[in-house]
C-alpha positions as a Markdown table, in Angstrom:
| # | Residue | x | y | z |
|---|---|---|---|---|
| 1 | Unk | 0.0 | 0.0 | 0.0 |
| 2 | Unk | 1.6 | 3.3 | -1.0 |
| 3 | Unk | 0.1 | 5.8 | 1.4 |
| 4 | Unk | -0.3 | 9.9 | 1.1 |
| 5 | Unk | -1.2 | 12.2 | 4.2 |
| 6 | Unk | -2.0 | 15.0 | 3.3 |
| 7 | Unk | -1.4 | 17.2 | 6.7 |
| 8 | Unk | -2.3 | 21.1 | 6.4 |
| 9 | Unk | -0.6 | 24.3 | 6.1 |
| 10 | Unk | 2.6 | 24.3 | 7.6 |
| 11 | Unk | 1.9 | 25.8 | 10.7 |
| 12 | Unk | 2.4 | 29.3 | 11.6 |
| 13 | Unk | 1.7 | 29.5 | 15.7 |
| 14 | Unk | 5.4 | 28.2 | 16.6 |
| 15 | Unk | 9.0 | 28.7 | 15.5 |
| 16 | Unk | 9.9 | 26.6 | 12.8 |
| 17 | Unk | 12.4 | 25.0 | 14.3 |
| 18 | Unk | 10.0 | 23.0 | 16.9 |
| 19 | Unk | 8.2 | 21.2 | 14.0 |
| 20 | Unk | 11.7 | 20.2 | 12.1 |
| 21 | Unk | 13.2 | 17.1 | 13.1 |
| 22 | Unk | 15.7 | 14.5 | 12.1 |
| 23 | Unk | 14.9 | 11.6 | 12.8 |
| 24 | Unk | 11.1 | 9.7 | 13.4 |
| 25 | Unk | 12.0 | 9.3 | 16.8 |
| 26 | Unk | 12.1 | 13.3 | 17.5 |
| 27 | Unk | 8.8 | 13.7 | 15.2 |
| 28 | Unk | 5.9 | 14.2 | 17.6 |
| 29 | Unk | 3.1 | 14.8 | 15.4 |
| 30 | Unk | 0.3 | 11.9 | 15.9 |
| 31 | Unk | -0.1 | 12.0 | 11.8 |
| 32 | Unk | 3.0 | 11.9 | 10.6 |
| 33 | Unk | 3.5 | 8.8 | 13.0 |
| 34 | Unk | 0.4 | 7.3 | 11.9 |
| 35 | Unk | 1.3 | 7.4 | 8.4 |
| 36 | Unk | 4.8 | 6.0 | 8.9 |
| 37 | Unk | 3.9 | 2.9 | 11.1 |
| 38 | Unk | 0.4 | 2.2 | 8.6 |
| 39 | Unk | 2.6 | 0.7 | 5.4 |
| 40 | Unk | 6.1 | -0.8 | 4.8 |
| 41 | Unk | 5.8 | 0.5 | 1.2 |
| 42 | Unk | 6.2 | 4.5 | -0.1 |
| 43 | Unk | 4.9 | 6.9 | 2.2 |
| 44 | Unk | 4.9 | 10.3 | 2.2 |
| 45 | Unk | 3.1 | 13.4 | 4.3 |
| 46 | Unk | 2.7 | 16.4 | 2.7 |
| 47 | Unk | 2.3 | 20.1 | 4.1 |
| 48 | Unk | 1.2 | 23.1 | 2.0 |
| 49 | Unk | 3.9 | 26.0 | 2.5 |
| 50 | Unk | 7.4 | 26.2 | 2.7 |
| 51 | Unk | 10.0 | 24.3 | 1.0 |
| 52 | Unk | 11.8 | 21.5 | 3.1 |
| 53 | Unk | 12.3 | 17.8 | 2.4 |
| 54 | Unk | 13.0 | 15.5 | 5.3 |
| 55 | Unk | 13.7 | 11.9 | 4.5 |
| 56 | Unk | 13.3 | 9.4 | 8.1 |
| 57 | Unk | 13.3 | 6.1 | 5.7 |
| 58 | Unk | 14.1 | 4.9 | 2.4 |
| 59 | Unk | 10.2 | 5.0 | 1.9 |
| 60 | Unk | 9.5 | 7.8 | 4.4 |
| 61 | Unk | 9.5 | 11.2 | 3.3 |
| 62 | Unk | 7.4 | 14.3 | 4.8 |
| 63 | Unk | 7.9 | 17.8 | 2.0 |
| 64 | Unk | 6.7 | 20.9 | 2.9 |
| 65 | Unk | 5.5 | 22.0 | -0.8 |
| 66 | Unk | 5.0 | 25.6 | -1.7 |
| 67 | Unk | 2.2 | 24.7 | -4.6 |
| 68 | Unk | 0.1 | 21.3 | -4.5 |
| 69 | Unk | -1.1 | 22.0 | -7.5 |
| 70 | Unk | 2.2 | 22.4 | -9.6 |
| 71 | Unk | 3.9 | 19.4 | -7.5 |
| 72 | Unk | 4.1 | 16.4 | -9.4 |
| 73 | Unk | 5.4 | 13.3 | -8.3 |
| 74 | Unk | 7.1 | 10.4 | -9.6 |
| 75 | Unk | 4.9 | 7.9 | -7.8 |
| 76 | Unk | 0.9 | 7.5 | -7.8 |
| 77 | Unk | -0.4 | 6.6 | -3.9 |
| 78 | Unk | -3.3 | 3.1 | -3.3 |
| 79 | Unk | -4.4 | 5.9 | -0.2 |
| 80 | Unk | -4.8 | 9.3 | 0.2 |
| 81 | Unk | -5.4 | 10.5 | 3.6 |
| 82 | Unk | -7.2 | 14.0 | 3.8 |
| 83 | Unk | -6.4 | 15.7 | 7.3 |
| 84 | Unk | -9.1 | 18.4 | 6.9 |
| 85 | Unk | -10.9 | 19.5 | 4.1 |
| 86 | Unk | -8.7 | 22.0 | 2.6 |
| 87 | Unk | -9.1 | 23.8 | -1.0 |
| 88 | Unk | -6.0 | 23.4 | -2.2 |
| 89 | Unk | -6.1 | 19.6 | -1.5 |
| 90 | Unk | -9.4 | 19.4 | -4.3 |
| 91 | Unk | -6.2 | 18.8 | -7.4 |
| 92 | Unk | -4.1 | 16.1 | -5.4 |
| 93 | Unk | -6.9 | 14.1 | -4.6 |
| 94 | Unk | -8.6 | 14.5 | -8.2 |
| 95 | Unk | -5.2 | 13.6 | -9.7 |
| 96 | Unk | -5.6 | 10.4 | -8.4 |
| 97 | Unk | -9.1 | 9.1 | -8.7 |
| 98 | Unk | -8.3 | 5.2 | -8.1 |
| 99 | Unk | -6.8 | 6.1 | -5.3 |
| 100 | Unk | -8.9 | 4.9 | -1.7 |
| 101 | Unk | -9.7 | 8.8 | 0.0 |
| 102 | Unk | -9.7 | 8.8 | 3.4 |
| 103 | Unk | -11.0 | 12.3 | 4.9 |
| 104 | Unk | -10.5 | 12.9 | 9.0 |
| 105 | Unk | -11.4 | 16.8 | 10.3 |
| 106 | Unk | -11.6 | 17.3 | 14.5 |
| 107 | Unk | -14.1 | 19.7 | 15.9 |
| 108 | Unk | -15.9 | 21.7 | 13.5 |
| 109 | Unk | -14.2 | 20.1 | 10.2 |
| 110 | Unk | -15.6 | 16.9 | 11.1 |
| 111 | Unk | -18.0 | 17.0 | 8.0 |
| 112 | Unk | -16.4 | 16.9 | 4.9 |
| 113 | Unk | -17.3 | 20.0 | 2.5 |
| 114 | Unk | -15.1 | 19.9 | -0.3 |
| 115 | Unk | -17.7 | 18.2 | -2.5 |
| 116 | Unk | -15.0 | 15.1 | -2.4 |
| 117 | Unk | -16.5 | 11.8 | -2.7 |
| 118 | Unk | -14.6 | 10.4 | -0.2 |
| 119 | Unk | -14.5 | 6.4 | 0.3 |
| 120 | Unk | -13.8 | 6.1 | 3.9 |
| 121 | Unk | -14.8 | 9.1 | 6.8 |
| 122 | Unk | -13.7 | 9.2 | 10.1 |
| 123 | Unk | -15.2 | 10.3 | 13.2 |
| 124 | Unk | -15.2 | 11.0 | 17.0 |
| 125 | Unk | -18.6 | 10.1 | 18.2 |
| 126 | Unk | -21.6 | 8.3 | 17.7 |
| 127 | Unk | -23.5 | 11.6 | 17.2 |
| 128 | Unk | -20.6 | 12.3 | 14.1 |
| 129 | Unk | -21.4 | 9.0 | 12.4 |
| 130 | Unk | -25.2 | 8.9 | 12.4 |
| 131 | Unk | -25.2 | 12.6 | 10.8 |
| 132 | Unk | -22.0 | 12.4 | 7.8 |
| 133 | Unk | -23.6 | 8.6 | 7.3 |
| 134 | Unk | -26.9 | 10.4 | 6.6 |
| 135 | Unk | -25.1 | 13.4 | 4.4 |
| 136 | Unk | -22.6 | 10.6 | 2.7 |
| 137 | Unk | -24.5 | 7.6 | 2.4 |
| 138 | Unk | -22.1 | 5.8 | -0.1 |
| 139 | Unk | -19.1 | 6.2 | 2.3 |
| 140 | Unk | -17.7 | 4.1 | 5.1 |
| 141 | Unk | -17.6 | 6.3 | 8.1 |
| 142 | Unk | -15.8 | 4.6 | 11.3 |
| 143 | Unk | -15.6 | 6.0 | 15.1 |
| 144 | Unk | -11.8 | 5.3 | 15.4 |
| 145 | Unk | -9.0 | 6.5 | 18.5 |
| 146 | Unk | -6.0 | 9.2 | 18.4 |
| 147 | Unk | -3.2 | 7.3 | 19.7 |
| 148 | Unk | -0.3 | 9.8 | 21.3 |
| 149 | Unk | 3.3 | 9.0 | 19.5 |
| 150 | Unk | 4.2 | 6.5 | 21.5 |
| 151 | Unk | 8.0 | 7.9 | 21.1 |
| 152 | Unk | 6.8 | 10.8 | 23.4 |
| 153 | Unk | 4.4 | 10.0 | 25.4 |
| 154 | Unk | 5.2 | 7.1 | 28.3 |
| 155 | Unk | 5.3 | 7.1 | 31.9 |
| 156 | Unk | 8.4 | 9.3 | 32.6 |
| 157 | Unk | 10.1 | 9.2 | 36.3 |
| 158 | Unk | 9.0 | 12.4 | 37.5 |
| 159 | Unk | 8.1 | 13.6 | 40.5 |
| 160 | Unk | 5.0 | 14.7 | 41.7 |
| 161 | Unk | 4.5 | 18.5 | 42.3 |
| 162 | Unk | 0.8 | 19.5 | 41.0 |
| 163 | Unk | -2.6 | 17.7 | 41.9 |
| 164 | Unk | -3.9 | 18.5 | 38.1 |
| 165 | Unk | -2.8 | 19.0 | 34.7 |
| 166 | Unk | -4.4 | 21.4 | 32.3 |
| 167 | Unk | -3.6 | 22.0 | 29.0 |
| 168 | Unk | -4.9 | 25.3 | 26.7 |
| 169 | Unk | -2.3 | 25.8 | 23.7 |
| 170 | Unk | -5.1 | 28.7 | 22.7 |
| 171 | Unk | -6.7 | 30.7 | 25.0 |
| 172 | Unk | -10.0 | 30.2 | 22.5 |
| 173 | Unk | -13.5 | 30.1 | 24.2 |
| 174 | Unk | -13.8 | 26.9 | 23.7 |
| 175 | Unk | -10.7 | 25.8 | 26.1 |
| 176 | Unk | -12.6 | 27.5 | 28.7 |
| 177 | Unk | -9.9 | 29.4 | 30.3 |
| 178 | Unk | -11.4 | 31.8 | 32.2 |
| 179 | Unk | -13.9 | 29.2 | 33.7 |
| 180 | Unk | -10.7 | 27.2 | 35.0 |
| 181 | Unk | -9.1 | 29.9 | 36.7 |
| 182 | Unk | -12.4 | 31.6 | 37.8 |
| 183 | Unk | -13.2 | 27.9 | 39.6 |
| 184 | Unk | -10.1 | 26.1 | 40.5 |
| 185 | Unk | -10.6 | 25.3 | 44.0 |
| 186 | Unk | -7.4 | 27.4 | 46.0 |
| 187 | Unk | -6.3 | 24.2 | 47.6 |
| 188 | Unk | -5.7 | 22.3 | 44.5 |
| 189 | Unk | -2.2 | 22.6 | 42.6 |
| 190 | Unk | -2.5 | 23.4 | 38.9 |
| 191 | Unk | -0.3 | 23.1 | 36.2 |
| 192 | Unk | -1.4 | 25.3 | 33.3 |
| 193 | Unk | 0.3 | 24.6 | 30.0 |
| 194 | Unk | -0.2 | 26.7 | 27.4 |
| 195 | Unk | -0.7 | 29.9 | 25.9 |
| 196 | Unk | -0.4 | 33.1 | 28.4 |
| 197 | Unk | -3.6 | 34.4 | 28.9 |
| 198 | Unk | -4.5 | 38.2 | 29.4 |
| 199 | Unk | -5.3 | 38.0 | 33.3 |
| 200 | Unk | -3.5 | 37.4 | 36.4 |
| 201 | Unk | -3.2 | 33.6 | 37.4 |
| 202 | Unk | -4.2 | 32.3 | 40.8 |
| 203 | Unk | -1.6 | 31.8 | 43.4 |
| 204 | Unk | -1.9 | 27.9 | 43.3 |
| 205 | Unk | -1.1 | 27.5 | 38.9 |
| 206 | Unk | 1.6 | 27.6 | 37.7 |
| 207 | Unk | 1.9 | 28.2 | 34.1 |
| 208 | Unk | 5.1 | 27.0 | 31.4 |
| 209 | Unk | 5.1 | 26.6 | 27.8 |
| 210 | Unk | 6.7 | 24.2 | 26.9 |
| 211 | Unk | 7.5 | 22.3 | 23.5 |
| 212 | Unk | 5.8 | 18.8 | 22.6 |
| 213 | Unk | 8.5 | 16.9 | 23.3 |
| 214 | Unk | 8.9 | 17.7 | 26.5 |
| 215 | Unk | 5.2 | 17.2 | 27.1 |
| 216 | Unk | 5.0 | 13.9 | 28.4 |
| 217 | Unk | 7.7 | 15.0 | 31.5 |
| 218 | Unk | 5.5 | 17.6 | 32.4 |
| 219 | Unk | 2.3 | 15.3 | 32.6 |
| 220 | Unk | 3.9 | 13.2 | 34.8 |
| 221 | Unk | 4.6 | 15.7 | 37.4 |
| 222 | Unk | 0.7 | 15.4 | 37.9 |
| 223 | Unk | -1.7 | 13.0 | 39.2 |
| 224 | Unk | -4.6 | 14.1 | 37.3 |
| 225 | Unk | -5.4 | 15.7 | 34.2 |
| 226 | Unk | -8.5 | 18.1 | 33.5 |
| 227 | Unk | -10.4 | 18.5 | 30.2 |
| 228 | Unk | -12.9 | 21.3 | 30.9 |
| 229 | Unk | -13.4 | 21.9 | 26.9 |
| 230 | Unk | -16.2 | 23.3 | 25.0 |
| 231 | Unk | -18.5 | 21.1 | 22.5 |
| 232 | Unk | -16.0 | 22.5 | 19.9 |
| 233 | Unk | -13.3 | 20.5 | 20.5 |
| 234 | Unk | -13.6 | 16.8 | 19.2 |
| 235 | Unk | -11.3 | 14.2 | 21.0 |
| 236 | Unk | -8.6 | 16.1 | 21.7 |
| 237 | Unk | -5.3 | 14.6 | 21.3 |
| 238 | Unk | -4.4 | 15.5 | 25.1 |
| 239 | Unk | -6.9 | 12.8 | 26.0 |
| 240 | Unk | -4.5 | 10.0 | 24.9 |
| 241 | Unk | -1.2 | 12.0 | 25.4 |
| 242 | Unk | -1.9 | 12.1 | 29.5 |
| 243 | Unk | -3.2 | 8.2 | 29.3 |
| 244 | Unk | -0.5 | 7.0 | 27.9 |
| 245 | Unk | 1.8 | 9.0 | 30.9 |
| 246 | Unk | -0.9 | 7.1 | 33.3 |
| 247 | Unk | -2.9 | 10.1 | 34.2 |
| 248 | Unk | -6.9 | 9.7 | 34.4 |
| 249 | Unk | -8.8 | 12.6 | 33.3 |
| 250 | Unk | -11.9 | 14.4 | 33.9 |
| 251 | Unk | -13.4 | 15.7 | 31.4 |
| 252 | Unk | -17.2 | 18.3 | 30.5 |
| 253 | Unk | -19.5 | 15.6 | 29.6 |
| 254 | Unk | -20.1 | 17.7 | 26.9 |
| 255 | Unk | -16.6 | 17.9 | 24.7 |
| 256 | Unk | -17.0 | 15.2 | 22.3 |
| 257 | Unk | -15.1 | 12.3 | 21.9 |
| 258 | Unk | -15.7 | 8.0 | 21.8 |
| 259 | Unk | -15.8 | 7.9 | 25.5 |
| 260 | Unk | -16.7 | 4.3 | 25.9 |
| 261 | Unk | -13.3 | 3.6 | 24.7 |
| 262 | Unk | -11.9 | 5.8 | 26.9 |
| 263 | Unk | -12.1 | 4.0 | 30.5 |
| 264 | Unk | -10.0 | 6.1 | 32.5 |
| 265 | Unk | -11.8 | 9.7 | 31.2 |
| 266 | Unk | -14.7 | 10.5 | 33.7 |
| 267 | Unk | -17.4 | 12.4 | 32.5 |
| 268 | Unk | -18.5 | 15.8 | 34.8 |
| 269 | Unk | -20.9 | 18.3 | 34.4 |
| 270 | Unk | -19.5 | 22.1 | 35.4 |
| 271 | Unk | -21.3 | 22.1 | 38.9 |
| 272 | Unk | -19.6 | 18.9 | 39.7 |
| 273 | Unk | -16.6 | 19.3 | 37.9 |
| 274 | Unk | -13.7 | 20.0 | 41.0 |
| 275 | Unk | -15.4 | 17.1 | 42.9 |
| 276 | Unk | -15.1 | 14.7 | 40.4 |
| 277 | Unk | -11.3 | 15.6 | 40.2 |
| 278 | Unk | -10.8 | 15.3 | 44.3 |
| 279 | Unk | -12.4 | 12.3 | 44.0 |
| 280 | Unk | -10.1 | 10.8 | 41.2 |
| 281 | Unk | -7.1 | 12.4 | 43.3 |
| 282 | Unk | -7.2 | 10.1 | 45.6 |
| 283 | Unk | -7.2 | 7.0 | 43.7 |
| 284 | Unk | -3.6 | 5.8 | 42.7 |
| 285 | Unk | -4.1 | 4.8 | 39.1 |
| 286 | Unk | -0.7 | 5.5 | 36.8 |
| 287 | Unk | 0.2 | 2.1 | 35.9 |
| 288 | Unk | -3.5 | 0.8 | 35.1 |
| 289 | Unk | -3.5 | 3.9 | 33.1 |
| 290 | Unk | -0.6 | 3.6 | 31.4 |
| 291 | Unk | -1.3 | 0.0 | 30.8 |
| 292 | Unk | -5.1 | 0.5 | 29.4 |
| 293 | Unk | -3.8 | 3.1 | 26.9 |
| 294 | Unk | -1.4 | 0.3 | 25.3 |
| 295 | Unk | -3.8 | -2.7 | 25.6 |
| 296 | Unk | -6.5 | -0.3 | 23.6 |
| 297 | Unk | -5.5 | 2.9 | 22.6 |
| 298 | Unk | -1.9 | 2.6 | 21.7 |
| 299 | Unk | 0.0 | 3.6 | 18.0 |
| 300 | Unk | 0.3 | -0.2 | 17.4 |
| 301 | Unk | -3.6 | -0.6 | 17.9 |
| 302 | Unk | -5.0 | 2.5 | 16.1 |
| 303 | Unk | -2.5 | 1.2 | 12.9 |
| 304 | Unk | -4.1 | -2.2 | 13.4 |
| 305 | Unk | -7.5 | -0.6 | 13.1 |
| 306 | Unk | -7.3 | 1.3 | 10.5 |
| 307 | Unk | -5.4 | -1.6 | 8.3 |
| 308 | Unk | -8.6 | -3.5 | 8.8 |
| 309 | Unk | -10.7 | 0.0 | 7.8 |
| 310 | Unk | -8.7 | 0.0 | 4.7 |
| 311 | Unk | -8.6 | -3.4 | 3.7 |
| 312 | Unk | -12.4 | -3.8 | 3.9 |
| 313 | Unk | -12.7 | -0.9 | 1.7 |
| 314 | Unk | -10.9 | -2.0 | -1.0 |
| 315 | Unk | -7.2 | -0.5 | -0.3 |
């Protein structure tokens, strides 16, 4: 199977630098893993902007490509994997029309509207299915998990200095910001990562910014991580990041995401929100954690999964 992801716009919220690496062990993007550990054969991820070529493999490229419409390659992909329905995606995937389209888009992008008859769809929730079934009816649409790179994200030997975890790389609405720092009880410490926001933190968070790679080390300084996000945001990769470092998570019981397969994210409303997390506190849970995510959720599984998605549909 010669596999295409087609990834995005290079992106433009963090020094350059932080996103090149050399070697597939330093990569920490969740797609670019995906697409090297699905196939044995050619493989390539593409970004739109810039101009760099990084080679992990003898069959593993990712190019940043300044034009996807005047780029053309030597090689025609079995599947082409659509990370968001972008524009200037419409002449690669048109190019190849034998090839098996695959189209994935979190949170609001989870419907596809390119106009692309796509052949398989993916989604985060039951609710997701039912309605891009209904608007797609000739596609296979699957519920499927995010695995964290798994060259990241482990139980590191760390020790313990903050009671919760909460991540925000945006201080969008939808992260709910200002709701965690109006609300987090003074006796609980928090680690904040992420963006700075425009008000005075509380004496008991401590905020860093940090880069992805050092993620996973800063999780496990914690013993519980928080998810207090707005219907917006559809499984957000942080869910399996902190599992896979052993932390369990409480979550709104709103932000949506496959949480039957998630056994060690608890569901809250915002009334009971901080007493779910002191309850979860005091239960000792890191290896079960750790060990759930790679019984069910890890790399290995997700790639598993989606060979089988493939297969069936004709890749």
């Amino acid at each position: 199977m010669k596999f295409l992801m087609l990834r995005g716009h290079v992106p433009q919220d963090r020094d350059p630098r932080e996103i090149c690496h050399s070697s597939i062990g330093e990569e920490d993007c969740i797609y670019v893993q995906l697409a090297y550990h699905l196939t044995d054969e050619r493989t390539e991820v593409w970004y739109q902007g810039g101009k760099r070529k990084q080679k992990y493999s003898d069959n593993f490229t990712v190019r940043w490509i300044p034009n996807f419409r005047k780029y053309k390659p030597d090689w025609e992909p079995d599947v082409i994997w659509a990370r968001g329905g972008f524009p200037y995606y419409t002449d690669v995937l048109e190019r190849y029309p034998n090839a098996l389209k695959v189209y994935y888009g979190a949170g609001k992008r989870y419907m596809p509207l390119d106009g692309v008859n796509y052949d398989v769809i993916l989604v985060d929730t039951k609710k997701q299915q039912k309605r891009v079934q209904d608007e797609y009816p000739k596609a296979r649409v699957f519920m499927w998990i995010k695995p964290a790179p798994d060259n990241l994200f482990y139980p590191h030997k760390s020790e313990i200095e903050y009671d919760v975890c909460y991540v925000a790389a945006s201080t969008h609405a939808r992260k709910n910001v200002d709701w965690v720092l109006d609300t987090i009880p003074p006796d609980l410490k928090m680690l904040y990562l992420g963006a700075k926001p425009k008000r005075a933190l509380p004496p008991n968070v401590t905020r860093k910014r940090t880069t992805r790679d050092k993620l996973a080390r800063e999780y496990c300084k914690c013993k519980v991580g928080v998810m207090p996000y707005g219907t917006q945001d559809s499984a957000p990769r942080a869910i399996s990041e902190m599992l896979a470092c052993g932390l369990p998570i409480v979550a709104f019981e709103k932000t949506p995401f496959w949480i039957q397969k998630y056994k060690y994210v608890y569901a809250a409303d915002p009334k009971n929100f901080w007493n779910s997390v002191r309850g979860t506190l005091h239960q000792d849970m890191k290896e079960e954690v750790a060990l759930y995510y790679l019984e069910n959720l890890c790399m290995k599984k997700a790639v598993e999964y989606l060979r089988k998605i493939f297969w069936r549909a004709g890749a």
